[in-house]
N, C-alpha and C positions, 0 to 999 in steps of 0.2 A: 557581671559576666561579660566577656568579651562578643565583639561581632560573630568571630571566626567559631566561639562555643554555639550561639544562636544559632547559626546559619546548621552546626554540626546537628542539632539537639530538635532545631525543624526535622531534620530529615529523618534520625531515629523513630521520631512519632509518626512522620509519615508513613512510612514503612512499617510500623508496628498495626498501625490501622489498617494498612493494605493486605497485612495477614492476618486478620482476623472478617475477611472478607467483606470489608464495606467498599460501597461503587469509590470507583476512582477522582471523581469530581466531588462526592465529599469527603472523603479523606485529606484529600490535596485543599480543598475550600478552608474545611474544618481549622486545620493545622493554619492555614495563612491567616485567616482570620483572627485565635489566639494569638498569634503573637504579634500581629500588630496591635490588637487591645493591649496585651501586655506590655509591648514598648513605647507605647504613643498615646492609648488610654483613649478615653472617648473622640475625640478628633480622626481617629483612626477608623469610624466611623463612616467617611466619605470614601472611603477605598474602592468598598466593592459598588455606591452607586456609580462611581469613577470608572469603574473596570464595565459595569455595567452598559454606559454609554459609548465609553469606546469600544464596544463589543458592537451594538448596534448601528452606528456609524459606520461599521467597517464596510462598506458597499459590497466588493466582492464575496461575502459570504452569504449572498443571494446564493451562487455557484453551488453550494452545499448541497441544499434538498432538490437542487434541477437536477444536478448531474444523478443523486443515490435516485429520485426520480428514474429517468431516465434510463436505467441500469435494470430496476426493476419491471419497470412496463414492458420489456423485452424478453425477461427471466420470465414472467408471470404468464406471458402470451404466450408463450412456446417458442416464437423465433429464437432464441440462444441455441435450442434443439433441433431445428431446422439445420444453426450453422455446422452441429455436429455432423448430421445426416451428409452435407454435403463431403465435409473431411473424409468422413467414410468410406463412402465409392469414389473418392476422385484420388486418395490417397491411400486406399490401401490395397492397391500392389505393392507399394514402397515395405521393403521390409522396417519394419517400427512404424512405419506410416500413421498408424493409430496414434501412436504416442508424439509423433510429429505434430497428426493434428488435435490434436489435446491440449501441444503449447502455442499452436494459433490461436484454436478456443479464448483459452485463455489469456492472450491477448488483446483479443477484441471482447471477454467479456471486462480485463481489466481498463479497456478504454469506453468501455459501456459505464462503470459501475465505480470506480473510483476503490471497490475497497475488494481484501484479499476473502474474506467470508462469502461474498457470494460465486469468486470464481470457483473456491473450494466447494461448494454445494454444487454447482451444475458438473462437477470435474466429479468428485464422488459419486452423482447419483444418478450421472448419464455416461461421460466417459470410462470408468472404473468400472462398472459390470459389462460393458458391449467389450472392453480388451481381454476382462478374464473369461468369458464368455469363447473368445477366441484364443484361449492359450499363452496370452501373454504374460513373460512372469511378474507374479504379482507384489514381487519386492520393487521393479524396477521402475511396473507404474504407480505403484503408492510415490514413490518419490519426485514421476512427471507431473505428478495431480498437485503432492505439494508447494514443489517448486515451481510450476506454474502460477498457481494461486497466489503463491506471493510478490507475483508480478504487478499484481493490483495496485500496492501501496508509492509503485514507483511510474509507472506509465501514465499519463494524463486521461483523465480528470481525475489525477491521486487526490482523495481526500486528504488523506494523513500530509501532503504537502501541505493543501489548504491549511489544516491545523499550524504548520509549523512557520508557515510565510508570516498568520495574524500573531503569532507567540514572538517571532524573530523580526516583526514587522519589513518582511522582504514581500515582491509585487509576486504574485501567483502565477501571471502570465508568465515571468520569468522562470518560475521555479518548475512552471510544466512543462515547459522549452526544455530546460535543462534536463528535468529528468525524460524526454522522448528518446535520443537516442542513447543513453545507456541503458535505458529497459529495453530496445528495441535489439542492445547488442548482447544483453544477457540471455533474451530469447533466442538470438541466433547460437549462442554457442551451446543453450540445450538442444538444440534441435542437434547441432553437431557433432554431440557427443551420442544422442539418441544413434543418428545413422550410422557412426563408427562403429560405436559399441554391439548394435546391430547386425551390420555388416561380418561381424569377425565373430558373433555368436547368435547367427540366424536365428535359433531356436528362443531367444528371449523376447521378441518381435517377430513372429510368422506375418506373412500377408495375408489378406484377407481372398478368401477362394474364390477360385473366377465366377465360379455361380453365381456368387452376391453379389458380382460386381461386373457381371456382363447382364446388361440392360441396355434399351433402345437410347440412344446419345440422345433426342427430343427430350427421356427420363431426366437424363443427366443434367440436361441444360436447365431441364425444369428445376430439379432441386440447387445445381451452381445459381439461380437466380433468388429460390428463396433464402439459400444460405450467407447469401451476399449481400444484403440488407443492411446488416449490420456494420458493414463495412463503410457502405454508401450515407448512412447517418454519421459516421465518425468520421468521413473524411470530408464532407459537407458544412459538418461543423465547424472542425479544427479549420477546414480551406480556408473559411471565411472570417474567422479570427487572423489567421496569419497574413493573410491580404489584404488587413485591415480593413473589413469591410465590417465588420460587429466587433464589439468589445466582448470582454471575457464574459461578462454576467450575458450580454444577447446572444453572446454564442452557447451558454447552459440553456437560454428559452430553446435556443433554435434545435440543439439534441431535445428537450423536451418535446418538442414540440413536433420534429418528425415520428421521435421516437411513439406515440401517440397514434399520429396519423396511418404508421406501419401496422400500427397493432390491427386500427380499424378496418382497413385495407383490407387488413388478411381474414378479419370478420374473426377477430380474435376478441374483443374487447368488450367485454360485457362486465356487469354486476361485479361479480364475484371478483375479477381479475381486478379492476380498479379500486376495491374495497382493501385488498391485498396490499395492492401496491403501495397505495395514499399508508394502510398502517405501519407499515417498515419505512417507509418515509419517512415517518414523524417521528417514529421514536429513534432513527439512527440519528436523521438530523439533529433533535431537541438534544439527543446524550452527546453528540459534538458541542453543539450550544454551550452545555452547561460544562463541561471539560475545558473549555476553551473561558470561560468567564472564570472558573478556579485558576485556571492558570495565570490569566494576565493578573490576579489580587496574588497569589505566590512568586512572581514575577516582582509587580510592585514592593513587595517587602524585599526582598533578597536585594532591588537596587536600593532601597532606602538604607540596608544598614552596610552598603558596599563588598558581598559577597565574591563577586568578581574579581576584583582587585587584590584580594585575598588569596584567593584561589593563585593570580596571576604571579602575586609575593611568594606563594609556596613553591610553583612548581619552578620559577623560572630565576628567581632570587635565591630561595634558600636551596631549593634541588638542582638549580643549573641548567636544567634541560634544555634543548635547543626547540624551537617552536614546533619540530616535526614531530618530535620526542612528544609531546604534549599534546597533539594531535592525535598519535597513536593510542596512547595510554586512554584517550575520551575513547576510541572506537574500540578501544578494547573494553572497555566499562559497561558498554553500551552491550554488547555481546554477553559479559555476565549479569546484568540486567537481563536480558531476555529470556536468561532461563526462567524466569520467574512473573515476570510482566510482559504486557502489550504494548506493542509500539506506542499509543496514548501515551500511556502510565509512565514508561520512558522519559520521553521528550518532555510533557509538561514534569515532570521531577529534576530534569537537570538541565532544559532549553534556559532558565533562566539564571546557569551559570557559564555554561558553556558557550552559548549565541557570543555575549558580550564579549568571552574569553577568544573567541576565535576571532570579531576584528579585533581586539589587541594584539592578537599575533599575528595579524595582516594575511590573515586569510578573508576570501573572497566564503559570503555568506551563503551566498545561491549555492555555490557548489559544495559547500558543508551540509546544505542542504542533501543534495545527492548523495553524499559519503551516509548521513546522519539516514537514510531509508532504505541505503543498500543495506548496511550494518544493520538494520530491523530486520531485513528479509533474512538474514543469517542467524541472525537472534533468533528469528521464529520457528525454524530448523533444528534449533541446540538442544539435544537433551540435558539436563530429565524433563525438562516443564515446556518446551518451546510450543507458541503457542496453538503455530499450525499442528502441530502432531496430537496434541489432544484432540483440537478439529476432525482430525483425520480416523482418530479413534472412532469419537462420538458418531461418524458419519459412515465411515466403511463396512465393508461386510463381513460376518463373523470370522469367514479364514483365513481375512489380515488382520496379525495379532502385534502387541504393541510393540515385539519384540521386531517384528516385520517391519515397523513403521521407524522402528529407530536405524536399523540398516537403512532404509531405503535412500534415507536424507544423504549420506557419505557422499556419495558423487558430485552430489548437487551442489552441496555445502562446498568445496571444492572447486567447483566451476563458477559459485559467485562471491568465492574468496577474489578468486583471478579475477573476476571483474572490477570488483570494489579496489585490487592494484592498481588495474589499468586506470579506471577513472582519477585515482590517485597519484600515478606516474606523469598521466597525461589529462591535464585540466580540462582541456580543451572538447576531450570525448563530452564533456557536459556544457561546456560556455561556449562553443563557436553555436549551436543555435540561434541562442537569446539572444548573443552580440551580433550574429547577422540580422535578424529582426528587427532588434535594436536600431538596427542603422540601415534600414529601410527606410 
């Protein structure tokens, strides 16, 4: 049997195991494992202690359990809640104002938390009844709640970068840089299309009535200072990474570590909150862990029987393509992948054809980076299966219905097509960062 059959004939199993619903780490484990017994035979043996140590080696993945840490001692205390309260009365006069701050929120919950599941819960089960509560339409905010939340994966402290720096072996610090300001620009132009759209159909975003929002300014300063917290931990952190004054892992203690302090502060932090926290900890953390050790042993096989080079022979030898051609067709892959799988399940399935394939084609790895998590967030959106809309299912109130949920995504999906361009027209929206940084 040939390489190019192997390489096919992993994947089919892959995939066949991943629909009959076993976890992702062993399905992807399971499958690399056979067939390096079967090509290599007992020798093939050292793989996964192999995969195993450079798993544990890898320093920066300290960063993991601080940062999802961190994300949750905030969620679990109630400050995330505070930060809504504050959006609230300081924004809603603004017509959509709600939904404005909904994609702040969630900003600072996805620079709290690293992943798109907990911006989607605090957006669902705080933001989403106070707008319909207030008249707004509920197609328009099912769609800020989800597009928001998928801010997560791509704004720092993205996990799913972490995942993909140790799979593609690229520096993290790097890859957060990169993706700060295209998350920062994707947020701006929902917010943009919120106030347009708004604007020209008041009635989909009323403001919030003066009553609720004429209180004594001392009120207002009180809640602008507790909803601001969160801010002052994120930008505390990241300051003193970028100023080189901590490294990436002392700058996940030092969010931990404020993040902590806020809670007690606020005479939030008891028993129960921290028994919460530490268990979502460990098991988001532990199922990275082990997602990430399947990967690098499915990684190791795919380079040993030269899967890349194959891949590089078809599209660009026998098909002709030119390198952009080839670029395109992976982000388009990625997109019909996501009806069906999670960003995870993705990336470890085909980072270890792809990564390799893209320096061959002398593209810059950091910024496939960025492409490779926009392209998730758009996945996560795609009906029939994307992943946030069943999120959104399982979490909404009964009279947003699924049919509701599939509308709501259109705009969105659309506005981070445009992105995913721009990042791609123009490199630099993601590498002047890193490179200024860099060269500090």
């Amino acid at each position: 049997m040939s390489y190019e059959a192997i390489a096919i004939f992993m994947f089919i199993s892959m995939m066949l195991m991943l629909l009959t619903g076993q976890r992702v780490f062993a399905a992807i484990g399971i499958v690399a494992s056979l067939a390096a017994l079967l090509l290599w035979g007992d020798s093939a043996i050292e793989m996964p202690f192999n995969a195993a140590f450079k798993l544990f080696n890898w320093y920066p993945l300290l960063t993991l359990p601080l940062f999802i840490y961190m994300g949750y001692i905030l969620s679990e205390s109630g400050i995330a809640d505070d930060l809504y309260a504050m959006f609230h009365v300081w924004m809603g006069g603004l017509k959509g104002g709600l939904a404005v701050g909904t994609i702040l929120l969630m900003v600072v919950i996805s620079a709290m938390n690293g992943l798109s599941v907990a911006g989607m819960a605090i957006g669902a089960t705080i933001a989403l009844p106070e707008m319909l509560k207030r008249n707004y339409d509920k197609i328009m905010i099912t769609g800020v709640v989800q597009a928001g939340s998928s801010l997560g994966i791509l704004v720092p402290p993205s996990v799913v970068l972490v995942l993909y720096g140790m799979i593609a072996r690229q520096p993290v610090s790097q890859l957060w840089l990169a993706g700060a300001i295209p998350g920062l620009m994707m947020a701006t132009l929902f917010i943009i299309y919120i106030v347009v759209r708004c604007h020209f159909q008041p009635h989909l975003g009323p403001t919030v009535s003066k009553a609720e929002r004429d209180m004594p300014m001392t009120e207002k300063l009180k809640l602008l200072r507790a909803g601001i917290t969160p801010f002052l931990i994120f930008f505390f952190m990241t300051g003193l990474f970028v100023m080189g004054v901590t490294s990436l892992v002392e700058s996940s203690a030092v969010g931990a570590t404020a993040a902590t302090i806020a809670a007690l502060v606020r005479r939030r932090l008891n028993r129960k909150v921290m028994e919460e926290t530490i268990r979502k900890t460990l098991a988001i953390s532990c199922m990275f862990m082990w997602v990430i050790l399947a990967a690098l042993g499915f990684g190791a096989v795919f380079d040993g029987i030269g899967a890349a080079r194959a891949i590089e022979s078809l599209f660009i030898t026998n098909w002709n393509l030119t390198p952009w051609e080839v670029l395109i067709m992976m982000q388009l892959s990625y997109l019909v992948m996501g009806m069906f799988l999670d960003d995870t399940a993705m990336l470890v399935i085909v980072a270890p054809l792809y990564v390799p394939l893209v320096k061959i084609l002398g593209f810059d790895p950091i910024w496939y980076g960025v492409l490779y998590t926009i392209t998730c967030q758009i996945a996560y959106m795609t009906p029939p299966f994307g992943y946030n809309l069943f999120l959104m299912r399982a979490m909404a109130p009964p009279e947003i219905t699924l049919m509701d949920i599939y509308r709501s995504i259109i705009p969105f999906v659309m506005v981070m097509t445009l992105a995913l361009v721009l990042v791609m027209v123009f490199p630099q929206i993601a590498m002047w960062l890193p490179q200024y940084v860099r060269s500090q």
